[in-house]
NUGU-181207 format. One line per 2 residues: their letters; for each residue x, y, z of C-alpha. Coordinates in steps of 0.1 Angstrom, whole numbers, plus 2048, in hexadecimal, padded with zeros to 3 digits. Example, Ala and Ser with C-alpha at 12.3 -4.5 7.8 and 13.67 -1.06 7.14 Angstrom:
<sites>
AS) 87B,7D3,84E  889,7F5,847
</sites>
This chain:
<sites>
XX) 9FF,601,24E  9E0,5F1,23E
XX) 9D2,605,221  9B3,610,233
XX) 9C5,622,24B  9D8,637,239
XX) 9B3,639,225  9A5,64A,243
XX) 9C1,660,24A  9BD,66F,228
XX) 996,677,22C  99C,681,251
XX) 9B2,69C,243  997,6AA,22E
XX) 978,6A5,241  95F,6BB,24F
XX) 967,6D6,23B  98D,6DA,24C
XX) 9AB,6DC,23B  9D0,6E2,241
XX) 9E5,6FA,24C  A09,6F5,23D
XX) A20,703,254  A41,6F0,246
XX) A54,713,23B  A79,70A,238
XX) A92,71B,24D  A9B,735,229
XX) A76,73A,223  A6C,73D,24C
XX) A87,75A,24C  A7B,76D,232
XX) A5A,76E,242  A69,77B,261
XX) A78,794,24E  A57,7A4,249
XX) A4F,7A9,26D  A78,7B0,276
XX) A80,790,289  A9F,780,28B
XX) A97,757,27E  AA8,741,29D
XX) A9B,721,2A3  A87,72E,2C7
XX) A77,747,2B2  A6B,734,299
XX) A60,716,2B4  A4C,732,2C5
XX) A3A,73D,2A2  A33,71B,29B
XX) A25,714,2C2  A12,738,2BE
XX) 9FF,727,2A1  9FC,704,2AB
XX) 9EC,70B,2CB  9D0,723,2BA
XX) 9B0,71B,2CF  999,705,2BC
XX) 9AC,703,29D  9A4,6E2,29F
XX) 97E,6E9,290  98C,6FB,26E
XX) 9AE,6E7,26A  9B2,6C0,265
XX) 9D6,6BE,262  9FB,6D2,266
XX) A14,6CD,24F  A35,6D2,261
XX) A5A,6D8,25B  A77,6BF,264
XX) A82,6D8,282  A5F,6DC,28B
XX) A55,6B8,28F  A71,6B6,2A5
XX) A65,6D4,2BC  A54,6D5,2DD
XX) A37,6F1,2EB  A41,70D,304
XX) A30,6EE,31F  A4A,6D4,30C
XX) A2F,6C3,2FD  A3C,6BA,2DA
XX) A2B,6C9,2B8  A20,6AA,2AC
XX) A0F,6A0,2CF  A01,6C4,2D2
XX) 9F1,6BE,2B6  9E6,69D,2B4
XX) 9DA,6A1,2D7  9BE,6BC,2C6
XX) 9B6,6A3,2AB  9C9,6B1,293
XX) 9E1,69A,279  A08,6A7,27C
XX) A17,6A0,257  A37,6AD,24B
XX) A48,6BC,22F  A62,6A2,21D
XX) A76,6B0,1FE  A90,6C7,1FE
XX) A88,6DF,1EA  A86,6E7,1C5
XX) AA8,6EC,1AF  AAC,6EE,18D
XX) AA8,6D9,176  AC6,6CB,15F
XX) AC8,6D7,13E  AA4,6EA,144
XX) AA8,711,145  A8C,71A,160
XX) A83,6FB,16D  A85,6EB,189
XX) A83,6CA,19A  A7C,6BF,1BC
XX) A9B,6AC,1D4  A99,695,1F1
XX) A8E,673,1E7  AB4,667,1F2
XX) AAD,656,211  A8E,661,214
XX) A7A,63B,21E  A96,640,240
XX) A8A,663,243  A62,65D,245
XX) A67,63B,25A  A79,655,273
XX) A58,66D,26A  A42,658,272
XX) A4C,653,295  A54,674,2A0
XX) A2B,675,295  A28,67D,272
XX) A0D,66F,261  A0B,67F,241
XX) A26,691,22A  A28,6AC,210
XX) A3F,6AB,1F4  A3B,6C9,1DB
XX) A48,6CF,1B6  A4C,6EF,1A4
XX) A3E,6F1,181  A47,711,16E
XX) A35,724,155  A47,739,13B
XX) A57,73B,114  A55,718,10A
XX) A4F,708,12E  A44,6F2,13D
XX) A56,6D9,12D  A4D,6B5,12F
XX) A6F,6AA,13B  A68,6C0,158
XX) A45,6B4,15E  A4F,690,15C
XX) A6F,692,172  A5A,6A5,18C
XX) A3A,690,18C  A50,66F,18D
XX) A61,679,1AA  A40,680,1B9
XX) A33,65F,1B3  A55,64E,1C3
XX) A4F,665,1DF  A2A,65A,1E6
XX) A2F,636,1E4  A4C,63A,1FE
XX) A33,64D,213  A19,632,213
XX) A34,616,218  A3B,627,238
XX) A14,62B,23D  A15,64F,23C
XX) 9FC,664,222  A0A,673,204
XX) 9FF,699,1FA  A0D,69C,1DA
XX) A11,6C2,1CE  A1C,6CA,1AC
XX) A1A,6EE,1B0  A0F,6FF,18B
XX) A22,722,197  A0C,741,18C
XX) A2D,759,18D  A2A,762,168
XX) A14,779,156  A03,758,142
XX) 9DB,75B,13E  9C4,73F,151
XX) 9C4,729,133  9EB,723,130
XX) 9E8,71D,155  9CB,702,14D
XX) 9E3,6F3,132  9FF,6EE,149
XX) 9EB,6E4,168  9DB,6C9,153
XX) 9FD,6BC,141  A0A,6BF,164
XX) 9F1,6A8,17A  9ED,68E,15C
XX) A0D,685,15C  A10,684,17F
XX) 9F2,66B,18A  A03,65A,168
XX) A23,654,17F  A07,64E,19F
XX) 9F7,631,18D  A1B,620,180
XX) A29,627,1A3  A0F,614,1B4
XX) 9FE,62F,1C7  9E4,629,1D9
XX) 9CE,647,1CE  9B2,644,1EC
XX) 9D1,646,204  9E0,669,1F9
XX) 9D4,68A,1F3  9DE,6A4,1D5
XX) 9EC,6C5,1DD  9E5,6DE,1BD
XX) 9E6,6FD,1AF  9C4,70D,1A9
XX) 9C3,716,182  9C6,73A,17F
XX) 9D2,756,174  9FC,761,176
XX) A04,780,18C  A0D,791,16B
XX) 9F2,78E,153  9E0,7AB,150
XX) 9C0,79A,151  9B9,783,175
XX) 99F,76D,171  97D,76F,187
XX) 978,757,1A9  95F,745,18F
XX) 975,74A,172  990,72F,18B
XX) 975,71E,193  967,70F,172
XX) 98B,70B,166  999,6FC,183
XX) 97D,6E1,186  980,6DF,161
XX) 9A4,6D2,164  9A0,6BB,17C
XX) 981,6AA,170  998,6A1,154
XX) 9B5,699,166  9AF,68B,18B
XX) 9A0,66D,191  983,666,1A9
XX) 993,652,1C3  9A9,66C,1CB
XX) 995,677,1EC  99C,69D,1F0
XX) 9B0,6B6,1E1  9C0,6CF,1F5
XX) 9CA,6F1,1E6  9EB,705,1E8
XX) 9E7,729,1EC  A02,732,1D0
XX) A09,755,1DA  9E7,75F,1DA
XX) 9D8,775,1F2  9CA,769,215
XX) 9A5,776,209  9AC,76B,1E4
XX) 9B3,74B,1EE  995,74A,1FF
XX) 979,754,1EA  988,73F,1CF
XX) 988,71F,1E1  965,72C,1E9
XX) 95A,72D,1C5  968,707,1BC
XX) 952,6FE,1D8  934,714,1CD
XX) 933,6F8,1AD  923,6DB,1BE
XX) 92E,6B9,1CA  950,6B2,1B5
XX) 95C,68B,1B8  975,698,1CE
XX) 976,6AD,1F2  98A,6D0,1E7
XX) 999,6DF,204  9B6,6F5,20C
XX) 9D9,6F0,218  9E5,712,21C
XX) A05,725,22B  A08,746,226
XX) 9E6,74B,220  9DC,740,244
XX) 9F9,74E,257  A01,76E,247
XX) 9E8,785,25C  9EC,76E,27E
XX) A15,773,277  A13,79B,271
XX) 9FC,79D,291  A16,788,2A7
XX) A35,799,299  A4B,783,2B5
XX) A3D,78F,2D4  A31,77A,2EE
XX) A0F,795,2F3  A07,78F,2D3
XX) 9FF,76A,2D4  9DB,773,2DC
XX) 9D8,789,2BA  9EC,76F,2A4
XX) 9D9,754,2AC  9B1,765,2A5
XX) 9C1,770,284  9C9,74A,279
XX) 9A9,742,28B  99A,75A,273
XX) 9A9,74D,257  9A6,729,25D
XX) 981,731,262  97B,741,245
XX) 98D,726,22D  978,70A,241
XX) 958,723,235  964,71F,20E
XX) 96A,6F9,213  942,6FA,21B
XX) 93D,712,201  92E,72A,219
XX) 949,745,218  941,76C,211
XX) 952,78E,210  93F,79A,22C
XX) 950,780,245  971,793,23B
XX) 95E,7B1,241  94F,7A5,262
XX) 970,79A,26E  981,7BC,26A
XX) 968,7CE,27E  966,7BA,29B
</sites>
């Protein structure tokens, strides 16, 4: 694929204020989230989840791409249409979720790197006709006594950059996601320290690796506080360090940067992508790519039954809207507010 096309793909995912809705849980992580609503995991059940949320009406006007999971990709509507038709048939870009998960790291207590670039360039040329075209590949950065360490930043952000270049080899668009995890109970500034170590080493590895950075799209952590500390920083507060860090770390011709939710809440997430956008023009589009943060409510509302598609999808709506409103910076409490009392 020539370079300009997988150029457009990337700002196609992150234009007119859209963003993505990452819907790649793996078949562990999809269970536990039928726990919560009592529902066994089975492959039919979690096709119908997946075609509950893909054929949201006009999700098409608040979301620009799905990231999907290697069963998923392989799945078909109630109507037999598959996913990645379905979808591209709205005008939204099917991608798809490429590592295998995060184990630990050799020789580093509580750390972890990310598997799967065996055999991966086979994998994505596979990908890539089944309709893929753009992948996710995310590593897990840990903070704690006397981590991160850089042996685990480097081993994690040069497999990211192997991964990327096999991506755009196969004309498929990179989102690279080094996730900075905010499980601890650190204050904002470790987590600006660790974010920044993290995502200079890893457009380091880009620019050696030969990525092409207007063809690929970074994945982060917001800079904030850990779950633990006992003080959380304000929506502005991860706002001025957030930009902070990347104005010192990502370079310009990256051409959006697509946010993980990272375990905060579906309204959290929200108003803080709302408050990086509140700063002005930034050199770069700064979206979101969120999971649980979109589907939570939409998952809880359909709870596996067939008369509860309606419900499920207006709550995803909801959310989707909502997130596209912070891209714009034009989101407010009172829309949550609103929302509820309709």
């Amino acid at each position: 694929m020539a370079a300009h096309e997988l150029h457009e793909t990337a700002k196609a995912l992150v234009a007119d204020n859209k963003g993505i809705l990452a819907a790649d849980e793996s078949s562990g992580t999809i269970e536990k989230r039928f726990d919560t609503i009592s529902l066994e995991s089975t492959e039919e059940s979690r096709r119908a989840y997946r075609d509950m949320l893909f054929t949201t009406p006009d999700l098409e006007e608040y979301v620009s791409g799905v990231i999907l999971y290697d069963e998923t990709l392989r799945q078909s509507a109630s109507d037999g249409t598959p996913f990645a038709k379905l979808l591209a048939d709205k005008g939204i870009i099917p991608g798809i979720k490429v590592d295998t998960g995060a184990k630990d790291l050799a020789f580093a207590p509580g750390e972890k790197v990310t598997e799967g670039l065996d055999g991966l360039r086979e994998r994505l040329q596979e990908y890539r006709e089944l309709g893929a075209r753009f992948a996710k590949w995310r590593a897990v950065i840990t903070i704690g006594e006397g981590i991160p360490t850089a042996h685990c930043i480097g081993v994690n952000a040069h497999a990211l950059g192997r991964y990327a270049a096999l991506c755009q080899e196969q004309g498929i668009v990179p989102i690279v996601e080094p996730e900075v995890l905010m499980d601890a109970d650190n204050d904002i500034e470790t987590c600006f320290r660790a974010t920044k170590r993290t995502l200079h080493k890893v457009f380091d590895e880009l620019y050696h690796q030969r990525v092409d950075l207007e063809g690929m799209l970074l994945k982060p952590n917001m800079v904030i506080s850990g779950k633990g500390s006992p003080t959380q920083a304000s929506a502005d507060e991860v706002a001025d360090w957030t930009l902070r860090c990347f104005r010192e770390t990502v370079p310009a011709a990256v051409p959006g940067i697509v946010f993980l939710s990272g375990g905060q809440s579906d309204e959290q997430a929200s108003e803080n992508l709302n408050a990086i956008n509140s700063h002005g023009p930034q050199p770069w589009v700064l979206s979101f790519s969120y999971g649980r943060a979109l589907q939570a409510p939409a998952l809880k509302a359909w709870g596996g039954a067939a008369e509860n598609v309606d419900a499920g999808q207006s709550f995803l709506a909801l959310r989707a809207r909502n997130n596209s409103a912070a891209v714009a910076g034009r989101y407010s409490a009172e829309m949550e507010e609103l929302a509820r009392s309709s």
